[in-house]
Each structure stands twice: as C-alpha cells, then as structure tokens.
N, C-alpha and C positions, 0 to 999 in steps of 0.2 A: 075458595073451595065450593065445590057444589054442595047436593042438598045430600047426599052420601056416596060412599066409596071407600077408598083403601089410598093409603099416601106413603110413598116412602123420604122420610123426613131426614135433613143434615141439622143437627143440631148444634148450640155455639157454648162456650168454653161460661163460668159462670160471671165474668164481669160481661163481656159482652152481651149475653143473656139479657143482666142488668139492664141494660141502655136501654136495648127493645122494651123491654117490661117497662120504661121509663117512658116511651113513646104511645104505649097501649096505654097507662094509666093517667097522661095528661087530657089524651081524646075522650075518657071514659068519663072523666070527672068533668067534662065542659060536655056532656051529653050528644058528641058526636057520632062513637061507636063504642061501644063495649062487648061487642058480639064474641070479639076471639077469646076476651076472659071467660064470658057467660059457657061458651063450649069446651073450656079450660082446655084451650088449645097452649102451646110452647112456644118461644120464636125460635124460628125455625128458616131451612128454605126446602122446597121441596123439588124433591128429584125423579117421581114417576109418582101418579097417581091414576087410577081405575077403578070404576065402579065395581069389577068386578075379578075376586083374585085369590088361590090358595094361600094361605098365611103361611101353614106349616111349607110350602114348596118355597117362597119365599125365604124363608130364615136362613134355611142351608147356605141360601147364596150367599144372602148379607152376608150371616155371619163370614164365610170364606172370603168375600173380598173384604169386610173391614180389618181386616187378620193382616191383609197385605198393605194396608194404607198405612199414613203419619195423619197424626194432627195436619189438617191444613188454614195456611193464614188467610184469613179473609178482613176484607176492608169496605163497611159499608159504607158508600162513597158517596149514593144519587139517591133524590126524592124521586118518588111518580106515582101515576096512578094506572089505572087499567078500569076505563070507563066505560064498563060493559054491565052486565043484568046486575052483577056483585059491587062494584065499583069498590074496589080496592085502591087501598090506595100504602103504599110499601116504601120502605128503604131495599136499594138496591146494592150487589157487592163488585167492588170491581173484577168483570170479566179477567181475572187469572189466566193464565197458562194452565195451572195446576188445580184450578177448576173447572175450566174446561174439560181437563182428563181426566179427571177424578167421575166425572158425569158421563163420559164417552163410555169409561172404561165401567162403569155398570151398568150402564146398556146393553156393553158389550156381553156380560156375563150372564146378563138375564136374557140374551135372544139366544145364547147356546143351549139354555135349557129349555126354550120352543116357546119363551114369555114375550107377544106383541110386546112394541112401545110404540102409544100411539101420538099422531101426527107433531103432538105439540111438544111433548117429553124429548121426541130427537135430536140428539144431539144439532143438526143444524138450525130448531125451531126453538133450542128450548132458551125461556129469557129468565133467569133465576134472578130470584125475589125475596125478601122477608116481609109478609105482609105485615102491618100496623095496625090497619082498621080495614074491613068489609062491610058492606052495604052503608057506605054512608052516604046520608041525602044528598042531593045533586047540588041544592042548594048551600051548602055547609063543606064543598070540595074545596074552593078556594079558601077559606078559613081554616080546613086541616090541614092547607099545604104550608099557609104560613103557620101552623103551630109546629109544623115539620122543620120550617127556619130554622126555628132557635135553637135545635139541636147542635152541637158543636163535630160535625161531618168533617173528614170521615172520624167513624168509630173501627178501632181494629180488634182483632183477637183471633180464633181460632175453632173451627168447627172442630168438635172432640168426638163424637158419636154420631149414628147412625140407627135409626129405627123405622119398625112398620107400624102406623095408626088405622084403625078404622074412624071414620066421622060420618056425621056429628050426632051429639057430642062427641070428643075426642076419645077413643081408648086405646091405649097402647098395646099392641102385642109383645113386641120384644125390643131391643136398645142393643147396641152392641160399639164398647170406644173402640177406636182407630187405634190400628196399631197394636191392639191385643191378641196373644195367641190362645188356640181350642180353651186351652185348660184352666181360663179366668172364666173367661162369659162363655162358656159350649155349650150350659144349659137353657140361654136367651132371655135372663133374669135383668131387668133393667139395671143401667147403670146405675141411676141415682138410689136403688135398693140396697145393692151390696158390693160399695167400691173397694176391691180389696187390696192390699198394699202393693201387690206387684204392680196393679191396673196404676195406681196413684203414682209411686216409681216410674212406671216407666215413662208417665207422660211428662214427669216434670224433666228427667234427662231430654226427651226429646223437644220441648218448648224449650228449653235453656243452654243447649248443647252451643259450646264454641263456633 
C-alpha cells in the first residue's frame, strides 16, 4: 500500500484468514515485518485502490455487484515478492477463470458510473496478491522467502466479502458477503458486526451444494 488512499478489498473465508494471519505472525515474531498487523490491516487481496474517492458513491456499487456474486474458490498457490520502495512480499492465488471475472466484472461496474481504473487495477495489468509483509529490509528478503517455505502451499478456501478501507491505518467503511441480497447488508454494516442467519445460510448451501 502506499502512504494513504482508499482500497477496495476481497476478503477470505475465516480458516483461510487463518493461514495468512499464520504467515504475518511468523515474520512478526522473528522481527522482519510487522507493519500490516501494526495498521490492523486484514488478509485480504485488493481489487482497486486510489488515493482519492467518494465512499458513499462507492458502496452503491459494491453493494449491487456483491448481491450478484457466489463465494469464490481461491487457491493460494505462489510465493513472491514486489521489490519496489514497499518491498512486499505476498502469497499469490491461482489466476482463476472466475477471478479474473469477478475483477473484470467490477471494473466494469465502476467505469459505468464515470469511476477511472487506474493503469494498474486494469483488468489486463492487474497481478492479485495477498500481501504478508511490507517494507521488509532488503537484507532479510531471502530469509522471508524461506520462512514463506514452510508453509504447506497451496492453501485453498474462499473469498466471502467484499469491502471499502481507507489507509493507513486501516479503517473500514463498509463490508458487504457475496451472494447476499438488499435486505441483509443494505445498510453497509460490516460483516463481521452483524452475521445474520440468512447471510450464515445462505453461504453454507452455497460452499456445500452438490
């Protein structure tokens, strides 16, 4: 991330969560990065970010396209890093079919209502990510790559929700799961606030359906 802006974040199911959260607290504790807990950021992967951006224009949209989505399966598959001013360095998910369009197709929704996507976000440019650590010494890359090893790759699950963050620090504006209609989340109350029994229904028929 940069040094601030506005993100609109895919968030994962709560074991795969887990993993990640397993991956930030190994590098934390051996004093390589701990920056994304310090900003109580989420693992997450991000799907448009901009410095600068209406919230409330925003939500409308989410909210309506995560209305039309399913949970989708993701499969964090590849280490790497992005060794630039931030030097990140991430678990990647395997490029999908159903991720790719899933990201196409909110592009799509956000340039009908007159919202740029810039260069990198486009759908031909964009490289989705779950970061792990940022800014870690340059010195200390090869040693987060091997503590990146031991991880037992891939991890699979499922991205559930969709929200808009300001950073940093991190603050949520709204959250909205997949797959739910107006009348659970219409008001943009975070998921993890108030999961109410249809939201919890419906996703488990849809994770578990024949």
């Amino acid at each position: 991330m940069s040094e601030g802006g506005y993100a609109i974040e895919l968030y994962f199911d709560p074991a795969l969560e887990n993993q990640v959260l397993k991956a930030w607290n190994v590098l934390a504790r051996r004093q390589i990065s701990s920056q994304l807990i310090e900003i109580e950021s989420r693992p997450h992967i991000t799907l448009y970010s901009t410095p600068f951006i209406d919230p409330t224009k925003l939500e409308s949209i989410i909210k309506t396209f995560a209305s039309k989505q399913e949970p989708l399966p993701l499969s964090l598959s590849t280490i790497g890093c992005l060794p630039n001013d931030n030097n990140i360095l991430f678990l990647a998910p395997t490029p999908s079919l159903s991720l790719l369009q899933f990201h196409s197709q909110l592009c799509d929704a956000m340039r009908k209502e007159g919202i740029e996507i810039s260069e990198e976000y486009r759908p031909d440019n964009w490289i989705p990510y779950c970061a792990v650590a940022q800014d870690v010494p340059k010195a200390r890359m090869g040693e987060s790559l091997c503590v990146l090893r031991d991880l037992k790759l891939p991890v699979a699950g499922y991205a559930m929700d969709i929200g808009l963050v300001e950073f940093s620090p991190v603050r949520e504006f709204f959250s909205f799961v997949l797959g739910v209609p107006f009348s659970c989340h219409g008001i943009g109350f975070a998921r993890s606030l108030f999961p109410c029994q249809d939201c919890i229904q419906h996703n488990i028929r849809v994770l578990y359906a024949a």
